[in-house]
N, C-alpha and C positions, 0 to 999 in steps of 0.2 A: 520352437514356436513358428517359425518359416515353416519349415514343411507342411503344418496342421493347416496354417493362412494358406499355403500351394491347394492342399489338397481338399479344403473347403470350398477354394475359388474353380478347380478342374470338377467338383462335384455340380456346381451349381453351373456351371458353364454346360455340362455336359447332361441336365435334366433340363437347361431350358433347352438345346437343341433339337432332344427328345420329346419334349414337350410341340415343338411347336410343329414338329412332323404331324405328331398325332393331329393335332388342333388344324393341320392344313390338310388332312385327310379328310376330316368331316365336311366341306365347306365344300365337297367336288359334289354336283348335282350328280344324281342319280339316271343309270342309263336307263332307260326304256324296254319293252320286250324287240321295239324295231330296230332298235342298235345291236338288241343285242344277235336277233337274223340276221342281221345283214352282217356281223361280224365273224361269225358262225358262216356264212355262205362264202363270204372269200378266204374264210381258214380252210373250207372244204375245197373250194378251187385252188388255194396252193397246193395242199397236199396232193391232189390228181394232178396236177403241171408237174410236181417233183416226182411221183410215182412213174407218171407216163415216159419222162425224161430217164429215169432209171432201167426202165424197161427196154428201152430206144439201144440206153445202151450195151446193156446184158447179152439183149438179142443180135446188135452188131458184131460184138464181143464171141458170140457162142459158133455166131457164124461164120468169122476168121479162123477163128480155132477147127471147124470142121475143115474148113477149105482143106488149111494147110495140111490136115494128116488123110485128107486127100490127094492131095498135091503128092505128100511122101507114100501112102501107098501105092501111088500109080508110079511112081517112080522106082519104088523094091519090084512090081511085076515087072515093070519096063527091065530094072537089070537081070531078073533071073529068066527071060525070055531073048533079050539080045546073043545074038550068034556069038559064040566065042572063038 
């Protein structure tokens, strides 16, 4: 008989909880088409801040990597040209 009382008391604890989500869902005014630009317009400006930032580093990135096997192939002509 406990567990039935437990388990009527977790059901009903657990549909008002759910209940009152719903019920505080409704009560939120309604955005506008201007919120909804302008929220649109700085989603769009993260994503170019993060792209550009991406690119920043790719490109720094692509051009250490030239350097350096720059670097080593002037370094193989340099030994197979050095007087022995």
């Amino acid at each position: 008989m406990r567990f039935f009382v437990r388990g009527v008391c977790v059901l009903a604890l657990l549909f008002a909880a759910l209940a009152g989500n719903v019920f505080a869902q409704t009560n939120q005014p309604e955005q506008g088409a201007k919120s909804d630009v302008k929220e649109a317009g700085s989603s769009t400006k993260r994503a170019a801040k993060k792209t550009g930032r991406k690119v920043k580093k790719g490109t720094r990135k692509a051009t250490h990597k030239a350097a350096k096997k720059t670097r080593q192939g002037a370094q193989k002509v340099e030994d197979k040209t050095a007087p022995q």
